[in-house]
N, CA, C and O atoms as a GROMACS GRO file, in nm:
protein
  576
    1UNK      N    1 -10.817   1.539 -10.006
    1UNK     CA    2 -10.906   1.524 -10.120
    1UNK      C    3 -10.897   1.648 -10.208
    1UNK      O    4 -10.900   1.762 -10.161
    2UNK      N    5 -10.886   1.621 -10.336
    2UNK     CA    6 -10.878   1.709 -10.403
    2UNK      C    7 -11.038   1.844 -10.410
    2UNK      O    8 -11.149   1.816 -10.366
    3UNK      N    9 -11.001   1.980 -10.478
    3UNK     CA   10 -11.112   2.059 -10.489
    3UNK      C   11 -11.214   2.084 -10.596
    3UNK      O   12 -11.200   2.205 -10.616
    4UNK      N   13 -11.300   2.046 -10.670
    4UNK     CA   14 -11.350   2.083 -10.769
    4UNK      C   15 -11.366   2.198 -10.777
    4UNK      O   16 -11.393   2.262 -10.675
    5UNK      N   17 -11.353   2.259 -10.900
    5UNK     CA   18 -11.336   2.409 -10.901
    5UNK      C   19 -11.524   2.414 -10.892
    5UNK      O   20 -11.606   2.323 -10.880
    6UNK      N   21 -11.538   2.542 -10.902
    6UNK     CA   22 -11.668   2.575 -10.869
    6UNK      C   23 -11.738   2.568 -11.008
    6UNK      O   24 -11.673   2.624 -11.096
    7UNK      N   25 -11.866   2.509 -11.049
    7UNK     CA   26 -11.964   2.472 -11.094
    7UNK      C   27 -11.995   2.550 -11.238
    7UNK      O   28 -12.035   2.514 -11.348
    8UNK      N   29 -11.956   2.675 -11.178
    8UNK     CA   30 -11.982   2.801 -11.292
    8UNK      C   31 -11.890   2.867 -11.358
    8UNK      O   32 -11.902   2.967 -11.429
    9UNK      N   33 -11.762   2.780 -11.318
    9UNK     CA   34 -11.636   2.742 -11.407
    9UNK      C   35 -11.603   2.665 -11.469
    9UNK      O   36 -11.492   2.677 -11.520
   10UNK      N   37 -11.699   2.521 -11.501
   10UNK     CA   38 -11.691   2.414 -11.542
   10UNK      C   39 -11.721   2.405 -11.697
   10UNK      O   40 -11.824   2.431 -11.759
   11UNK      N   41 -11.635   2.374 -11.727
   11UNK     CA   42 -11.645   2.389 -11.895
   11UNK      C   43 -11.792   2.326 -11.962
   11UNK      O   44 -11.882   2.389 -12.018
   12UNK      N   45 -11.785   2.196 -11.940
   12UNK     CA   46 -11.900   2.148 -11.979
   12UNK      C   47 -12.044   2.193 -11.947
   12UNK      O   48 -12.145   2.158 -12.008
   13UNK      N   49 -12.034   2.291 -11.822
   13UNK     CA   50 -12.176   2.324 -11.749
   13UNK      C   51 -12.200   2.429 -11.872
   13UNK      O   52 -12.290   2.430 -11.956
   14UNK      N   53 -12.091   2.513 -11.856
   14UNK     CA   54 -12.071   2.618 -11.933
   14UNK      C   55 -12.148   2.614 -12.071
   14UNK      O   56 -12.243   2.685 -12.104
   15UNK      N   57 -12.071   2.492 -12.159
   15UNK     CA   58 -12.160   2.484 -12.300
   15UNK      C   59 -12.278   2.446 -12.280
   15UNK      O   60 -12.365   2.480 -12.361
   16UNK      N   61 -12.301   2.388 -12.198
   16UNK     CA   62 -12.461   2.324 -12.213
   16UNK      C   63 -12.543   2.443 -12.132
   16UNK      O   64 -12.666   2.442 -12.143
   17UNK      N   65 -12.493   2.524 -12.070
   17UNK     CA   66 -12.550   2.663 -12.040
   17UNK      C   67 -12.619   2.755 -12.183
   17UNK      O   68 -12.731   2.798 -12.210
   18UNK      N   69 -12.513   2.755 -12.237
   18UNK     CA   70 -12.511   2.845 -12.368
   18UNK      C   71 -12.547   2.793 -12.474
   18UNK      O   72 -12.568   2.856 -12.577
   19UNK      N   73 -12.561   2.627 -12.454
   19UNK     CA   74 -12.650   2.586 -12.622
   19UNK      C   75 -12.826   2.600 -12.561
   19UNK      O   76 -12.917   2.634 -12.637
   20UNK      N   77 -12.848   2.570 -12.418
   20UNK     CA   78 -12.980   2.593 -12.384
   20UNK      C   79 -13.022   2.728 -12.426
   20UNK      O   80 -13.120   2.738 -12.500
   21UNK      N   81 -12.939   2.866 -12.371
   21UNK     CA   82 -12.929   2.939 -12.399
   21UNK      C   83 -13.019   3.026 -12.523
   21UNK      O   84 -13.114   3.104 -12.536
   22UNK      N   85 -12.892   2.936 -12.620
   22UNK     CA   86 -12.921   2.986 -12.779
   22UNK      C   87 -13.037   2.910 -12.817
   22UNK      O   88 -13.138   2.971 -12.850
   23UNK      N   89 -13.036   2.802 -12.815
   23UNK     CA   90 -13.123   2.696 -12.811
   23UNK      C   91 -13.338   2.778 -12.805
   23UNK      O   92 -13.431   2.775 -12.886
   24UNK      N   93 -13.325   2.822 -12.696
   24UNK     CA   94 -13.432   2.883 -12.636
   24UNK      C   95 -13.438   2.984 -12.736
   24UNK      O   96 -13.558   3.009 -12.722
   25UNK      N   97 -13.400   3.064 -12.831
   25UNK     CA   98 -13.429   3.167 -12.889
   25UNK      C   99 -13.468   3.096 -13.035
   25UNK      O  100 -13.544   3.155 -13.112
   26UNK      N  101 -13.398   2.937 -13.078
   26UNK     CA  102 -13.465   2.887 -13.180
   26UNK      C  103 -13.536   2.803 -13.195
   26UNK      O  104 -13.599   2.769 -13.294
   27UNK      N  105 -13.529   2.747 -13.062
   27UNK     CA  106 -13.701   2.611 -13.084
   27UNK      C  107 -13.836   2.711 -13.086
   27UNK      O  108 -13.898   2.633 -13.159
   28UNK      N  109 -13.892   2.775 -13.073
   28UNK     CA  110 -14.017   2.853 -13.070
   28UNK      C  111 -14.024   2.883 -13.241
   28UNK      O  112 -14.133   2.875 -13.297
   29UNK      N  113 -13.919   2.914 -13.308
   29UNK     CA  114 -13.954   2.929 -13.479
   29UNK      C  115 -13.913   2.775 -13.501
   29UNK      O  116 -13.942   2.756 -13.619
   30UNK      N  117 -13.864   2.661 -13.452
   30UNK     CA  118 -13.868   2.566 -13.531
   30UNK      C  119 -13.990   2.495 -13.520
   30UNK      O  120 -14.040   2.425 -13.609
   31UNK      N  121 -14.056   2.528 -13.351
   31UNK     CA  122 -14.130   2.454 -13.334
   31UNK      C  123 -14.274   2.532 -13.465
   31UNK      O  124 -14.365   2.463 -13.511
   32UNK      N  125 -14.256   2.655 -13.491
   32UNK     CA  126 -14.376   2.727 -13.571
   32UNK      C  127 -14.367   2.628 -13.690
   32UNK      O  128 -14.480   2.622 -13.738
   33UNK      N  129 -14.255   2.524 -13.776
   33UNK     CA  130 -14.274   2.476 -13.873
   33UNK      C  131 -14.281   2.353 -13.863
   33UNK      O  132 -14.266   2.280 -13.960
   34UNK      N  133 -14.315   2.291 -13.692
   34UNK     CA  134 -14.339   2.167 -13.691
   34UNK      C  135 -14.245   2.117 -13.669
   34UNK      O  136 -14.277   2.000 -13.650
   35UNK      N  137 -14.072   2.133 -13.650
   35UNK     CA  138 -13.973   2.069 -13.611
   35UNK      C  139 -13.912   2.070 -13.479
   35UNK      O  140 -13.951   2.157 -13.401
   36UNK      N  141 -13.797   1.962 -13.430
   36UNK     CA  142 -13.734   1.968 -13.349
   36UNK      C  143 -13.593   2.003 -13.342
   36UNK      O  144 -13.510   1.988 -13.431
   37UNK      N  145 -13.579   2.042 -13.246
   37UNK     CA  146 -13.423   2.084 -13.287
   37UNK      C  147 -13.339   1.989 -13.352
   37UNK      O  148 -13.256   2.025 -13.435
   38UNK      N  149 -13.363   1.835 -13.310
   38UNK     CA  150 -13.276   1.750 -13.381
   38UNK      C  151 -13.324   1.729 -13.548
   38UNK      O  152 -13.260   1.679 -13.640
   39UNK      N  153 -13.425   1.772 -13.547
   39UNK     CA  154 -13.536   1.707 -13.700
   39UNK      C  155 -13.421   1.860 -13.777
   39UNK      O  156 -13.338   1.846 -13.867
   40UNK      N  157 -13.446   1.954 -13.726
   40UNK     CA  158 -13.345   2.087 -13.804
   40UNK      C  159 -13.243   2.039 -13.823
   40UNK      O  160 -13.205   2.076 -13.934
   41UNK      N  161 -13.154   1.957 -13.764
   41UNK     CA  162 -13.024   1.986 -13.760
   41UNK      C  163 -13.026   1.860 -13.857
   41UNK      O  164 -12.929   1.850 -13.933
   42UNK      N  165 -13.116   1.770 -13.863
   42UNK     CA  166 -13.088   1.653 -13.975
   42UNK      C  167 -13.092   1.736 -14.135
   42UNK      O  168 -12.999   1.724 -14.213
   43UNK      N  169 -13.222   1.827 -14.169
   43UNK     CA  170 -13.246   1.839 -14.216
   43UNK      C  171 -13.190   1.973 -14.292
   43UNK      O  172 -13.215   1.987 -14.412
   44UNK      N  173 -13.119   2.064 -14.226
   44UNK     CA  174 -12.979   2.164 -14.241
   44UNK      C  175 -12.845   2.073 -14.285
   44UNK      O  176 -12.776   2.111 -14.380
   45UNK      N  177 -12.818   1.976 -14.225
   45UNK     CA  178 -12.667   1.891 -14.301
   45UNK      C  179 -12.709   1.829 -14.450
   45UNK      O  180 -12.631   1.838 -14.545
   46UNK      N  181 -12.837   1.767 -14.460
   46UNK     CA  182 -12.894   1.688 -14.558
   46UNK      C  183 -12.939   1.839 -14.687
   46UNK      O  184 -12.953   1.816 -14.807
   47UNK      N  185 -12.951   1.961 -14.635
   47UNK     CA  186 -12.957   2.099 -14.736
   47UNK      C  187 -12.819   2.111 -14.804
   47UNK      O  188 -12.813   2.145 -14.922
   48UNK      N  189 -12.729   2.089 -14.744
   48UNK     CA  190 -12.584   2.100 -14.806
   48UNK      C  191 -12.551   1.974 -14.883
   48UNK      O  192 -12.488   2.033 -14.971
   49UNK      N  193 -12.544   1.853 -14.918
   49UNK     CA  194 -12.561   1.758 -14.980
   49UNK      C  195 -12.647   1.670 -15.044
   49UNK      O  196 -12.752   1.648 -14.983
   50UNK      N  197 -12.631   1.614 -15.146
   50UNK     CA  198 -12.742   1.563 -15.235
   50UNK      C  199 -12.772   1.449 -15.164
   50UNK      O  200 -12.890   1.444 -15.129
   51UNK      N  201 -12.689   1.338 -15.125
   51UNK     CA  202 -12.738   1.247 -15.089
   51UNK      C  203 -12.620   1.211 -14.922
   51UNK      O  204 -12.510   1.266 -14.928
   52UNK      N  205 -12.644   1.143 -14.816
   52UNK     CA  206 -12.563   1.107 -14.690
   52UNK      C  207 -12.578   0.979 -14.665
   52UNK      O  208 -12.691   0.941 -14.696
   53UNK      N  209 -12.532   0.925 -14.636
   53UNK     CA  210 -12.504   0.764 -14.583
   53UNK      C  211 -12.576   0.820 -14.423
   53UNK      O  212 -12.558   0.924 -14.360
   54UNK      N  213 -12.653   0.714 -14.398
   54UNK     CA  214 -12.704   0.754 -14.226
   54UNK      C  215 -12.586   0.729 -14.127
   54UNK      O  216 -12.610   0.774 -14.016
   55UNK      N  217 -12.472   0.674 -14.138
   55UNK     CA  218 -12.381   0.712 -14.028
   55UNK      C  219 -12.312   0.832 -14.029
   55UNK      O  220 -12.295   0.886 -13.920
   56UNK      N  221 -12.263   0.892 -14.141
   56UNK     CA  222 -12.222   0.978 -14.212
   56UNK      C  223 -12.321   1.118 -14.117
   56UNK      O  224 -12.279   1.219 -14.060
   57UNK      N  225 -12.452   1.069 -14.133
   57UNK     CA  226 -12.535   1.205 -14.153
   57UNK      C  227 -12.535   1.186 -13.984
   57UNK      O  228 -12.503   1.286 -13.919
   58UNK      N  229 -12.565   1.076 -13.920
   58UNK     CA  230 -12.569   1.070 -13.757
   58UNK      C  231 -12.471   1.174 -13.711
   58UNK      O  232 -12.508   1.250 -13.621
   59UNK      N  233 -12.323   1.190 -13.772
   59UNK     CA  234 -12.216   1.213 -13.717
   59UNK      C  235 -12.207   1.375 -13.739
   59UNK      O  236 -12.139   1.457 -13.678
   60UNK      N  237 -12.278   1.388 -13.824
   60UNK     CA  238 -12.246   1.592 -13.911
   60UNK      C  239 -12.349   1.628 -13.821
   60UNK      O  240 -12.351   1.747 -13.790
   61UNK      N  241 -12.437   1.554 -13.770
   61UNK     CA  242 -12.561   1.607 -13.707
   61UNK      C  243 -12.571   1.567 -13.558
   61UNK      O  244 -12.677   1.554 -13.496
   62UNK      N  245 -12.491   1.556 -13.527
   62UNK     CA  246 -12.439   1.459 -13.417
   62UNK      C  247 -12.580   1.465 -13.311
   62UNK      O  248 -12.622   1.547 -13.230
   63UNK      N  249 -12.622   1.337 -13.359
   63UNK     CA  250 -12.709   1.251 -13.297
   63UNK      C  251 -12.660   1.126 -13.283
   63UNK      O  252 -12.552   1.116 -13.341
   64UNK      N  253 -12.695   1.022 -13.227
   64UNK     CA  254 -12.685   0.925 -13.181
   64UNK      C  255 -12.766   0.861 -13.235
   64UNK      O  256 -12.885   0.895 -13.235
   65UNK      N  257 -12.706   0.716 -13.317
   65UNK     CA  258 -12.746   0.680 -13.460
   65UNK      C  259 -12.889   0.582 -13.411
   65UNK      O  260 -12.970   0.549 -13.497
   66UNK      N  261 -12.906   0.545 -13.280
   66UNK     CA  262 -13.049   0.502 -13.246
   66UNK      C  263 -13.146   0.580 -13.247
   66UNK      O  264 -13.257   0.530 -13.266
   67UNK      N  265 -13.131   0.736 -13.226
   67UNK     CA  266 -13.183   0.868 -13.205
   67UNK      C  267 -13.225   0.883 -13.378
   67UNK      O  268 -13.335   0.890 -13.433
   68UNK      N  269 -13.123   0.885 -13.416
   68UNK     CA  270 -13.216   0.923 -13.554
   68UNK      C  271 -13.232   0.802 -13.653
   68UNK      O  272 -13.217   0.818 -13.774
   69UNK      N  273 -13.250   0.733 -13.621
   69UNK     CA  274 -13.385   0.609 -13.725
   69UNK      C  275 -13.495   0.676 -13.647
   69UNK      O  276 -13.607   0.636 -13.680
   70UNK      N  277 -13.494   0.735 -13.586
   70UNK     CA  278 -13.666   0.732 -13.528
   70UNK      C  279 -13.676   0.886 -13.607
   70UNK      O  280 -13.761   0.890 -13.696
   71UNK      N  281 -13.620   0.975 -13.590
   71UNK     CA  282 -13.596   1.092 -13.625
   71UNK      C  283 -13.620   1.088 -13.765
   71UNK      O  284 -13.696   1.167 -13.822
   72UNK      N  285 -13.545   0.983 -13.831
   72UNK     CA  286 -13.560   0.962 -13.988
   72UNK      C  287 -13.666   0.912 -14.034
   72UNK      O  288 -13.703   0.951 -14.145
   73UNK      N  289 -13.731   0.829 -13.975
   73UNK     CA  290 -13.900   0.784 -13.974
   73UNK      C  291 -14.009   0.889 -13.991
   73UNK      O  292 -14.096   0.877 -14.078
   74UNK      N  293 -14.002   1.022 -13.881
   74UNK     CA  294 -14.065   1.107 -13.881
   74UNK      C  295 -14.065   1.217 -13.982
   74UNK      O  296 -14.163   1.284 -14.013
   75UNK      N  297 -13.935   1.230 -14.032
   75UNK     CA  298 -13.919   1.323 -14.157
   75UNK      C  299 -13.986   1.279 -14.271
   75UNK      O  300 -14.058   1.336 -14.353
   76UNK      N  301 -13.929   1.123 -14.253
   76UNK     CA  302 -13.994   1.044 -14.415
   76UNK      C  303 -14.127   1.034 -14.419
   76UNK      O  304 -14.179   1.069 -14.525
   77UNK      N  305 -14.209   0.991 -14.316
   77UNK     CA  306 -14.368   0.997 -14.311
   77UNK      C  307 -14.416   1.141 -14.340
   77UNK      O  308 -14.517   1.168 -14.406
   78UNK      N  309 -14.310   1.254 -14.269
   78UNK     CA  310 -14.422   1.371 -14.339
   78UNK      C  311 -14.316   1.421 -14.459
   78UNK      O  312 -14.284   1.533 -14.497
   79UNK      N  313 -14.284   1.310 -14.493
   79UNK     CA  314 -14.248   1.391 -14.638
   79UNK      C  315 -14.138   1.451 -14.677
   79UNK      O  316 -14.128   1.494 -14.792
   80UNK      N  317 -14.013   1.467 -14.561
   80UNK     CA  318 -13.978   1.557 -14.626
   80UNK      C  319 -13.793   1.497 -14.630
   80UNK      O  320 -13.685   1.556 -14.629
   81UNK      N  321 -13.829   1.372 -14.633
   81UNK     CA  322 -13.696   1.342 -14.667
   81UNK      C  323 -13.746   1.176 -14.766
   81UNK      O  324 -13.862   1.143 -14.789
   82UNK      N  325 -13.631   1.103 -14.805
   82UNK     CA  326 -13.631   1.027 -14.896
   82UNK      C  327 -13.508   0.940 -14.826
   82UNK      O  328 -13.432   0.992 -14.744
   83UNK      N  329 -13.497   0.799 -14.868
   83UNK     CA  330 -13.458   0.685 -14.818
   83UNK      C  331 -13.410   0.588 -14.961
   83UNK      O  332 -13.487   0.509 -15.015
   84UNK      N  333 -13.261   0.614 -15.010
   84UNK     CA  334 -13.242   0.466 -15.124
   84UNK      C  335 -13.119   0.386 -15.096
   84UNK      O  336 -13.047   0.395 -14.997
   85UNK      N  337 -13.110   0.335 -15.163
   85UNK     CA  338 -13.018   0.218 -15.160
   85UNK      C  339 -12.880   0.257 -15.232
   85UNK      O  340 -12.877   0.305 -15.345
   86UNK      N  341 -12.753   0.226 -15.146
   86UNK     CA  342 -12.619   0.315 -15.248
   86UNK      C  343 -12.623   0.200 -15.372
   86UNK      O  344 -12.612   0.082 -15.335
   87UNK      N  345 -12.634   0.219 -15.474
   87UNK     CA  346 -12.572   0.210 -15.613
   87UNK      C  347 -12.436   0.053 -15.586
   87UNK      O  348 -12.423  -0.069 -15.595
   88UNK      N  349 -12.350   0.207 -15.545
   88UNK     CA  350 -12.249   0.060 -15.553
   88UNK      C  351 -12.214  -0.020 -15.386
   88UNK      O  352 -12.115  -0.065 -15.328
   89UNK      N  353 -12.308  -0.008 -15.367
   89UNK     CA  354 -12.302  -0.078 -15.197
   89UNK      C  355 -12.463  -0.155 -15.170
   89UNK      O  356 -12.443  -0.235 -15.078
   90UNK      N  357 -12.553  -0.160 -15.196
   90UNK     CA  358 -12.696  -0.194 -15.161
   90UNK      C  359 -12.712  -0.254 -15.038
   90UNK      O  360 -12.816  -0.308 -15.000
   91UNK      N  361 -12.590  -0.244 -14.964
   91UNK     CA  362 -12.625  -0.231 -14.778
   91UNK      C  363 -12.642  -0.109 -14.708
   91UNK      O  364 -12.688  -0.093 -14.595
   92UNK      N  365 -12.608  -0.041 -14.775
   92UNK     CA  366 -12.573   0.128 -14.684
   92UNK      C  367 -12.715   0.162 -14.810
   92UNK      O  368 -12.739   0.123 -14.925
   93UNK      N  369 -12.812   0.296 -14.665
   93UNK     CA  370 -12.865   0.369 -14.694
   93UNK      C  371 -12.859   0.457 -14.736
   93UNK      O  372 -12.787   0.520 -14.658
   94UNK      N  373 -12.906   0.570 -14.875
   94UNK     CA  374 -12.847   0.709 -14.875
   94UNK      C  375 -12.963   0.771 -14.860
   94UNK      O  376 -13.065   0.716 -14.901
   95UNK      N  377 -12.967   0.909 -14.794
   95UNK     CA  378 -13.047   0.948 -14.712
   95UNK      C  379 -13.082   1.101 -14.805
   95UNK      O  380 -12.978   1.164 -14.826
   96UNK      N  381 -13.159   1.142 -14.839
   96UNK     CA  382 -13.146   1.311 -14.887
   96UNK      C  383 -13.316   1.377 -14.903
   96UNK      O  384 -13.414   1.302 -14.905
   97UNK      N  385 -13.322   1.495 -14.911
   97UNK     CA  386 -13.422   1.594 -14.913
   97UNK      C  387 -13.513   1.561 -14.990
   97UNK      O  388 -13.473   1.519 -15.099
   98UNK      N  389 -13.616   1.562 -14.975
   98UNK     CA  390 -13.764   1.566 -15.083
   98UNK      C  391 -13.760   1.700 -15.119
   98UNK      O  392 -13.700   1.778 -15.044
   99UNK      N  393 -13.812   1.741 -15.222
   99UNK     CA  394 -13.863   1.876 -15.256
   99UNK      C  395 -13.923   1.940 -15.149
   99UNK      O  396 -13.866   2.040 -15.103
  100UNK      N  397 -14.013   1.907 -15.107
  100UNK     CA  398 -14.085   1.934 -14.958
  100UNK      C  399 -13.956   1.949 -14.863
  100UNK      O  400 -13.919   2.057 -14.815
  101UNK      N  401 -13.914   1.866 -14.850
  101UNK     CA  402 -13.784   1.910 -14.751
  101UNK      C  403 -13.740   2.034 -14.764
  101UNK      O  404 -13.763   2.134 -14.697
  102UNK      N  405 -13.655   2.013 -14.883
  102UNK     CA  406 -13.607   2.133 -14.937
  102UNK      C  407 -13.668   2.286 -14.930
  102UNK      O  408 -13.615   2.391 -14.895
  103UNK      N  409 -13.810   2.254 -14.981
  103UNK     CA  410 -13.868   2.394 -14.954
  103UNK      C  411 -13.918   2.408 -14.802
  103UNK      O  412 -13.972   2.517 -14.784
  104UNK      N  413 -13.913   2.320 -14.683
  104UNK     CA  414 -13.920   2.387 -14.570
  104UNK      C  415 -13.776   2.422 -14.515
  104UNK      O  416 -13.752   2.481 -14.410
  105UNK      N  417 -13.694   2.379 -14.597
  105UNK     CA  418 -13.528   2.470 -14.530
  105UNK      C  419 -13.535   2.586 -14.597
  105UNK      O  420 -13.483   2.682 -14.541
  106UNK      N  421 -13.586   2.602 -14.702
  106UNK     CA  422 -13.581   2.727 -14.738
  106UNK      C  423 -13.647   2.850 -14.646
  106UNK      O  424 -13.617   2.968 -14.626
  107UNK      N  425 -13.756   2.756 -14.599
  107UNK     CA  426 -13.835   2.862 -14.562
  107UNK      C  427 -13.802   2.869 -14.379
  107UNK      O  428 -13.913   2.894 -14.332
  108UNK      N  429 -13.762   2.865 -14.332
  108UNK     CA  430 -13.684   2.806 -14.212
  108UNK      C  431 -13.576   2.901 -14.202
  108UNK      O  432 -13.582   2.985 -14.112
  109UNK      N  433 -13.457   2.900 -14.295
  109UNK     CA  434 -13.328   2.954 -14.311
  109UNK      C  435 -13.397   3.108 -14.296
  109UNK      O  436 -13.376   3.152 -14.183
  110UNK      N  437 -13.452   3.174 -14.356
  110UNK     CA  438 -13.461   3.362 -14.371
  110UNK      C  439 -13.481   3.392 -14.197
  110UNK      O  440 -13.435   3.490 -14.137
  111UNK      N  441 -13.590   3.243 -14.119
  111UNK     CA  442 -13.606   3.281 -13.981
  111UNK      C  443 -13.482   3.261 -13.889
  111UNK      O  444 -13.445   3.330 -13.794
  112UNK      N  445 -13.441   3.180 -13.928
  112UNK     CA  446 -13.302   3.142 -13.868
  112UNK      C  447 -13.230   3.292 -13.869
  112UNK      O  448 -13.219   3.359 -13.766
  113UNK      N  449 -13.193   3.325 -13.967
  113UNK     CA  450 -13.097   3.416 -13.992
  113UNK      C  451 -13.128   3.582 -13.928
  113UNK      O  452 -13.063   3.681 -13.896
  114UNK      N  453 -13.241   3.548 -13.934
  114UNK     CA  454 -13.326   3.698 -13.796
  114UNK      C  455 -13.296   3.612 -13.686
  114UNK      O  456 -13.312   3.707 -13.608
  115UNK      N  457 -13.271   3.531 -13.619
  115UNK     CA  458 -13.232   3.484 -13.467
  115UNK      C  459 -13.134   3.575 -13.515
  115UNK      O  460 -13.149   3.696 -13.500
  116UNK      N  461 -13.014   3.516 -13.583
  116UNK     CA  462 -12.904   3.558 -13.598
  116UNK      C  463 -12.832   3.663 -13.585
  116UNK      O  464 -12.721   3.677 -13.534
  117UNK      N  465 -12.905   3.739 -13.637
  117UNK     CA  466 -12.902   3.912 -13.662
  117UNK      C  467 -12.964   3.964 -13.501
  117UNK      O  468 -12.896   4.051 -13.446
  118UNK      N  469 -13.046   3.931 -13.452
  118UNK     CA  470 -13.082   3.940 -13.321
  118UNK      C  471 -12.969   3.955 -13.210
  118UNK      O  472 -12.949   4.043 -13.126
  119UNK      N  473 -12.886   3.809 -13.247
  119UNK     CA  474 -12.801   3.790 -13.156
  119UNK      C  475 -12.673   3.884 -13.163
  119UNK      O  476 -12.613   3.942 -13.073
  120UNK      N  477 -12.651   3.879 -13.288
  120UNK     CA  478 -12.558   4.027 -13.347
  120UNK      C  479 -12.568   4.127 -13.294
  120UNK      O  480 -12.467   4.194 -13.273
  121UNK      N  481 -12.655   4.158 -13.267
  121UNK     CA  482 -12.716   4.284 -13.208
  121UNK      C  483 -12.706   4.305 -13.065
  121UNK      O  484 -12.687   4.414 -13.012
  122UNK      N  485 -12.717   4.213 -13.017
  122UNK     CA  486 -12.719   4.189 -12.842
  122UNK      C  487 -12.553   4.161 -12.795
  122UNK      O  488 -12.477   4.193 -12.703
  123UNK      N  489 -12.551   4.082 -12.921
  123UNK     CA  490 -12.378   4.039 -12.842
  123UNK      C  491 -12.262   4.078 -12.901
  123UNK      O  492 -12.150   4.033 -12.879
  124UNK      N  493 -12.305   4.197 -13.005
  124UNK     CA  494 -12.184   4.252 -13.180
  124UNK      C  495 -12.145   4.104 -13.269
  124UNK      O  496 -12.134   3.988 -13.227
  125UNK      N  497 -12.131   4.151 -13.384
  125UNK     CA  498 -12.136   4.013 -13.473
  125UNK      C  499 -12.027   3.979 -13.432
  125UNK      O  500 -12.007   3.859 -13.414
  126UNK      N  501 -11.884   4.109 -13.396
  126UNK     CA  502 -11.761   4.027 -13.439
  126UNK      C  503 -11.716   3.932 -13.306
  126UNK      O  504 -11.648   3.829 -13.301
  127UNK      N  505 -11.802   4.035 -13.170
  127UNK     CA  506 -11.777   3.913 -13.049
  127UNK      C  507 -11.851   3.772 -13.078
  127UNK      O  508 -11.793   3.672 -13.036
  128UNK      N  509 -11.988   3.752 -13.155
  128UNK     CA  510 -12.000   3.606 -13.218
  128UNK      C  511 -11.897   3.555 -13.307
  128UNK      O  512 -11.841   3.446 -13.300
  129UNK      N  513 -11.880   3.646 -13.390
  129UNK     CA  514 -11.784   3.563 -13.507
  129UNK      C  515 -11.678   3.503 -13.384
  129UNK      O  516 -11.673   3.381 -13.373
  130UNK      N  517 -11.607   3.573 -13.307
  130UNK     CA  518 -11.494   3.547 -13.247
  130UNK      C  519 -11.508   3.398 -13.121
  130UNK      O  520 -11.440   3.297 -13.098
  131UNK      N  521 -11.632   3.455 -13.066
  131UNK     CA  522 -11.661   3.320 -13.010
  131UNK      C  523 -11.721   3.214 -13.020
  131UNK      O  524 -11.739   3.137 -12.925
  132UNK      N  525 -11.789   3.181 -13.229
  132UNK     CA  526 -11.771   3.076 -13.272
  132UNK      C  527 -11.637   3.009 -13.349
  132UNK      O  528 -11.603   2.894 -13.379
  133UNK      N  529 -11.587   3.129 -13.364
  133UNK     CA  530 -11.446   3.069 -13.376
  133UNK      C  531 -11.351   2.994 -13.338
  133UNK      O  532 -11.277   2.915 -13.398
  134UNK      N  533 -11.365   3.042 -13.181
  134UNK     CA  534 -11.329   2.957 -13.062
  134UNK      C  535 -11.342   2.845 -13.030
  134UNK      O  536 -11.260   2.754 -13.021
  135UNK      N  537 -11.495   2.850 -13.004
  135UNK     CA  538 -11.545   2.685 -13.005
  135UNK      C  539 -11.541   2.585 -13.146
  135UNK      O  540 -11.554   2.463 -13.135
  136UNK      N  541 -11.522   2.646 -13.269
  136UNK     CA  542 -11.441   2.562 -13.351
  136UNK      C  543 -11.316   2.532 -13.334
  136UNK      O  544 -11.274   2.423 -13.374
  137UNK      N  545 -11.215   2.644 -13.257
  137UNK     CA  546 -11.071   2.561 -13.230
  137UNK      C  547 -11.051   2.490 -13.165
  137UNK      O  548 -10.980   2.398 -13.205
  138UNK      N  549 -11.120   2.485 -12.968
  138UNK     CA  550 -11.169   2.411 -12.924
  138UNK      C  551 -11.170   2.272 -12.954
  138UNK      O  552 -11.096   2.174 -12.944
  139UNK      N  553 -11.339   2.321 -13.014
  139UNK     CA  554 -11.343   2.141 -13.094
  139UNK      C  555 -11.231   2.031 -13.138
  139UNK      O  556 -11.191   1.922 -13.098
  140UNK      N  557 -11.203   2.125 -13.248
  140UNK     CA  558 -11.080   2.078 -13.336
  140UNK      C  559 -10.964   1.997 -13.246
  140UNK      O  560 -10.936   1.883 -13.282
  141UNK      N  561 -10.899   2.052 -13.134
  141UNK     CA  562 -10.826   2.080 -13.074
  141UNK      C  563 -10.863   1.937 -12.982
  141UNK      O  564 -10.797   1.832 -12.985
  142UNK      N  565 -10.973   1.960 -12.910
  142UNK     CA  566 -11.013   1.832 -12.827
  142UNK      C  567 -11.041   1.691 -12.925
  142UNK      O  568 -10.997   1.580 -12.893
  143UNK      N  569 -11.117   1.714 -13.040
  143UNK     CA  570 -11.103   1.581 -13.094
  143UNK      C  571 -10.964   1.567 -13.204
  143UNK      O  572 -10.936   1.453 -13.243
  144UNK      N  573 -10.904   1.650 -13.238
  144UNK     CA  574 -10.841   1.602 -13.292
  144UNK      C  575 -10.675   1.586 -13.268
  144UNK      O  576 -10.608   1.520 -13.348
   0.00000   0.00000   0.00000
């Protein structure tokens, strides 16, 4: 029978080690503005574009497109996102920021960016720069 390597060599344990990790240093300021980590990460892809198709936005935000209709429910009731119809498609949803939205990414991003600087500090920027670099080639590399 073959050996599994040991546990704390396992790639996958590994990332999900290190997004808990990082993770833990930014739900406590997301949770201060009322969000979840997934409600951020909708609402950070939807800051960079005017408007997203919800499969589109499922995929940049990678949730799981049952995961966020519910997710998208909760933004839209408090406001801070918006829901229309594409123009030249009126089956597909386009999905984008309320003003309200907008101004809680604003106000969100300056805290974000003190995690950031935090972590700089603990781990040197250029060993982050270098080992998000990585896990972008990685990525790249495995899906593509």
């Amino acid at each position: 029978m073959a050996r599994l390597r040991d546990i704390n060599r396992s790639l996958p344990m590994q990332l999900l080690l290190a997004r808990e990790s990082s993770m833990s240093l930014f739900r406590p300021m997301l949770r201060s503005f009322g969000l979840t980590d997934q409600q951020w990460r909708v609402i950070r892809v939807l800051a960079s574009r005017d408007k997203l198709e919800a499969y589109e936005l499922a995929t940049q935000s990678i949730i799981l497109p049952p995961s966020l209709t519910r997710i998208l429910k909760n933004l839209e009731e408090g406001g801070l996102l918006s829901r229309s119809s594409d123009p030249s498609d009126q089956r597909k949803v386009l999905i984008s920021l309320t003003r309200k939205g907008r101004k809680v990414y604003q106000q969100v991003v300056p805290e974000s960016e003190k995690i950031y600087r935090a972590l700089e500090a603990k781990i040197g920027s250029a060993e982050l720069d270098d080992f998000l670099s990585k896990l972008v080639s990685l990525n790249d590399r495995l899906t593509g």
